[in-house]
C-alpha positions in Angstrom: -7.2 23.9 -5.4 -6.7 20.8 -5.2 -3.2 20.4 -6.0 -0.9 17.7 -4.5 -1.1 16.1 -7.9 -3.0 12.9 -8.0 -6.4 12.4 -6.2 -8.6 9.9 -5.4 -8.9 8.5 -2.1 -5.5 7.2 -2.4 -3.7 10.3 -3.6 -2.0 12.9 -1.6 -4.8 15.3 -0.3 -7.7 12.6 -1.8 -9.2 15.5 -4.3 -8.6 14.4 -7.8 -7.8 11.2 -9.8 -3.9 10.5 -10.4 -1.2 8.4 -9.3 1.9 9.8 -7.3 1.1 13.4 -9.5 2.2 15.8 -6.7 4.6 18.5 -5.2 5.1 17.0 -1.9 8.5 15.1 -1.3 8.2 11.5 0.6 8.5 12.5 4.1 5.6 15.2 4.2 3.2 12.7 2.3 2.0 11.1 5.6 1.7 14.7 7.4 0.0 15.8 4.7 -2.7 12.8 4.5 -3.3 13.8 8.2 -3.9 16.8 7.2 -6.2 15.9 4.4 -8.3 14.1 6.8 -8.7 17.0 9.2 -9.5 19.8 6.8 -12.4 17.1 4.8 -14.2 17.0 8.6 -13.7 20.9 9.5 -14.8 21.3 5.8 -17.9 18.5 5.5 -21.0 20.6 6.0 -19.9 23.5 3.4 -18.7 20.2 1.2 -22.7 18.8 2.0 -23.9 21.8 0.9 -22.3 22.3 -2.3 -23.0 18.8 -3.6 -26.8 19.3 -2.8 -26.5 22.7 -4.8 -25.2 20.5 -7.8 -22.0 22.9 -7.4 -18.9 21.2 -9.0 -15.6 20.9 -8.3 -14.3 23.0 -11.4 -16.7 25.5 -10.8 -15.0 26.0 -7.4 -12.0 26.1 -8.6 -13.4 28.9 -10.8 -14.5 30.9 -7.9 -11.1 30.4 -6.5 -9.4 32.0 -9.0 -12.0 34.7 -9.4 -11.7 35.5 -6.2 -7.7 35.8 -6.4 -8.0 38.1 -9.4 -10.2 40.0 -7.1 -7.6 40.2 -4.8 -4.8 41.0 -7.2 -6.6 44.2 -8.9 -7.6 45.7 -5.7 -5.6 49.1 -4.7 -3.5 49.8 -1.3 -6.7 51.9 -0.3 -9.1 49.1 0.0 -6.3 46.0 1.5 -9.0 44.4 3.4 -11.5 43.4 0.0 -7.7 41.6 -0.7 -7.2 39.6 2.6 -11.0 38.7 1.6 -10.1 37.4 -1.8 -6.9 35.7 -0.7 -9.0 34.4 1.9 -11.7 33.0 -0.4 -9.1 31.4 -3.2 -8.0 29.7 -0.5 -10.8 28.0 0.8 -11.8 27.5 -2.1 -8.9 25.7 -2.8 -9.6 23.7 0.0 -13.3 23.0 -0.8 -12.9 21.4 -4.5 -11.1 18.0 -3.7 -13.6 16.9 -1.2 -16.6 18.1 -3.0 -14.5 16.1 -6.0 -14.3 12.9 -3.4 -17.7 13.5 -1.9 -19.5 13.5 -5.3 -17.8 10.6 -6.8 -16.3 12.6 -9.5 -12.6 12.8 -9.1 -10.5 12.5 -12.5 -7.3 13.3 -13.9 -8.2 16.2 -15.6 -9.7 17.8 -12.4 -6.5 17.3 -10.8 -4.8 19.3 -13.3 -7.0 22.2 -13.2 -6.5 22.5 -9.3 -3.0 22.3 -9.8 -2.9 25.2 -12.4 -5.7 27.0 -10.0 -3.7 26.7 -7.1 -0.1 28.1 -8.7 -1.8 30.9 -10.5 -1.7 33.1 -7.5 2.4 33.2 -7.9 1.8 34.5 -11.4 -0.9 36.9 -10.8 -0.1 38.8 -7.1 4.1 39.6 -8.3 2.4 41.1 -11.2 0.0 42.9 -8.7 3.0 43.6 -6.5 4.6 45.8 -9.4 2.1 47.7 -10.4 0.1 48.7 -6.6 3.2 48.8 -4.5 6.2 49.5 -6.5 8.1 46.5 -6.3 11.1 45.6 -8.6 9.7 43.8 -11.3 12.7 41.7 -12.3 12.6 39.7 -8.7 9.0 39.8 -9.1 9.3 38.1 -12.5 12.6 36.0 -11.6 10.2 34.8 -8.2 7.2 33.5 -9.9 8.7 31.8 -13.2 11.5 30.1 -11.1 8.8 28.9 -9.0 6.8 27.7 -11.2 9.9 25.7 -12.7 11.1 24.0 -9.5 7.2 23.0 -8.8 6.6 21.5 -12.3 9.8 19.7 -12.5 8.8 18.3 -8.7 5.8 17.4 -10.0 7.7 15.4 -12.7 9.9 13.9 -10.4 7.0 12.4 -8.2 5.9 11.0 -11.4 8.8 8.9 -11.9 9.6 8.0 -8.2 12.3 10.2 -7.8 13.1 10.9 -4.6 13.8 14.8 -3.9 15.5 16.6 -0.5 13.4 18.8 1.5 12.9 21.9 0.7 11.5 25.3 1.2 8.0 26.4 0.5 7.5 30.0 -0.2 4.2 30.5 -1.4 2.2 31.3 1.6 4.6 33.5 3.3 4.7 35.4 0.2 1.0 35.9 0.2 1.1 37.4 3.5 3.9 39.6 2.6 1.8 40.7 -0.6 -1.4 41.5 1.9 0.9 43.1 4.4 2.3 45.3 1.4 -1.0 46.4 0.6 -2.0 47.3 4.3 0.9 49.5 5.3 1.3 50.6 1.6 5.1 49.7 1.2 6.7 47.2 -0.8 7.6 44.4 2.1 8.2 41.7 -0.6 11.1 42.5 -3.3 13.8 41.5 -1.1 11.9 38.3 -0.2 10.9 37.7 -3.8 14.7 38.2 -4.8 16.4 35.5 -2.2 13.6 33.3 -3.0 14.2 33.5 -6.9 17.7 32.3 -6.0 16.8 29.8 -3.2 14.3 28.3 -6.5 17.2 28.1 -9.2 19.5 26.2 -6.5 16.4 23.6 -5.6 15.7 23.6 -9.4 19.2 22.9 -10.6 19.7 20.1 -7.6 16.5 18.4 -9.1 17.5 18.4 -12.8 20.4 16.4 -11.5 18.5 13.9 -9.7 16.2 13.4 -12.6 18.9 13.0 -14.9 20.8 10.3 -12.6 17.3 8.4 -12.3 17.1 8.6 -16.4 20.7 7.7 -17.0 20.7 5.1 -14.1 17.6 3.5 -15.9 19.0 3.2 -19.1 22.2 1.7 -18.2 19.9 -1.1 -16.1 18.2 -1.5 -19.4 19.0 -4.4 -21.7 21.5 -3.2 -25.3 19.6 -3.5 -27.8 20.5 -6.8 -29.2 21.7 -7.4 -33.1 19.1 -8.8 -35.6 19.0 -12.7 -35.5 20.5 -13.6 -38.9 18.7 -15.9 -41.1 20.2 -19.2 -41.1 20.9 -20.6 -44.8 20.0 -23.7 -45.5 22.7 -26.2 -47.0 21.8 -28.7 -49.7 
């Protein structure tokens, strides 16, 4: 919702309060201001109308996730009401940061709650995947908390400057897979879910490294602590 992590006009996507607090490495950070830009002017009439309904940013994000619990209980038999609540959690997860920016009320505790809004459909649709459409519920579970790992320790590694490779984003693609699952009735994601789980231990592992040459680095730059002066005795 409006997760890049740090908004403000001078954070990643604009939508919340924060400094570098975000899950984009350094290259796509320009791409994705661009993008920012773009999706505040497609978005600025629903944004006007919003703030002159008093409608705030959290309670977007509310509807968001609302809408992708919507999503998530609905059967095989009725896939389309899903694609509508995937639909919805996502615009909604566009709508919150400039509605945040437009009302002049962007904060770093708004940032969190989009980033928590806008990783809970990880958590919620492999849990869906088991139970509507059979898949294997150890690469569903394997999928979303490795995910949630490698993002979270990103997000960490923004924080301290720490500069990552590029890697893969999976999230989307496996949203479609979860909608297509539900429109042709057959699981279409466990083998995704399963290389993916993998792909997330290999990025997470590489990171942990990076994070703990930064730390070490920093501490070796770092003054030793230096003895106690002793107190000097004066001789009669």
């Amino acid at each position: 919702m409006w997760p890049a992590v740090g908004r403000t006009d001078g954070g990643i996507d604009g939508k919340r309060a924060g400094n570098a607090m975000d899950y984009f490495n350094f290259e796509e950070r320009a791409s994705q201001r661009d993008f920012a830009g773009m999706r505040d002017r497609i978005f600025s009439p629903v944004v006007g109308l919003l703030a002159r309904l008093r409608v705030t940013p959290n309670q977007v994000s509310a509807a968001g996730v609302g809408f992708l619990v919507l999503a998530g209980l609905t059967p095989p038999s009725l896939a389309w009401l899903a694609f509508v609540g995937m639909a919805l959690y996502v615009l909604c997860d566009g709508l919150d940061g400039p509605l945040a920016r437009r009302t002049g009320t962007p904060h770093p505790g708004g940032l969190l709650v989009d980033i928590v809004a806008d990783q809970l459909g990880v958590i919620v649709l492999p849990a869906a995947a088991v139970y509507h459409i059979g898949a294997w519920g150890p690469a569903m579970v394997l999928f979303a908390a490795t995910y949630v790992a490698f993002i979270g320790l990103v997000i960490y590694a923004n924080e301290l400057g720490v500069k990552l490779r590029r890697f893969v984003r999976s999230k989307y693609v496996f949203y479609l897979l979860y909608l297509a699952s539900l429109h042709f009735n057959r699981d279409l994601v466990t083998l995704f879910c399963a290389a993916f789980a993998l792909y997330h231990c290999v990025e997470t592992f590489a990171t942990l490294r990076r994070i703990y040459s930064f730390h070490a680095a920093r501490q070796a730059a770092s003054p030793q602590d230096a003895p106690p002066p002793q107190k000097r005795r004066d001789t009669p």
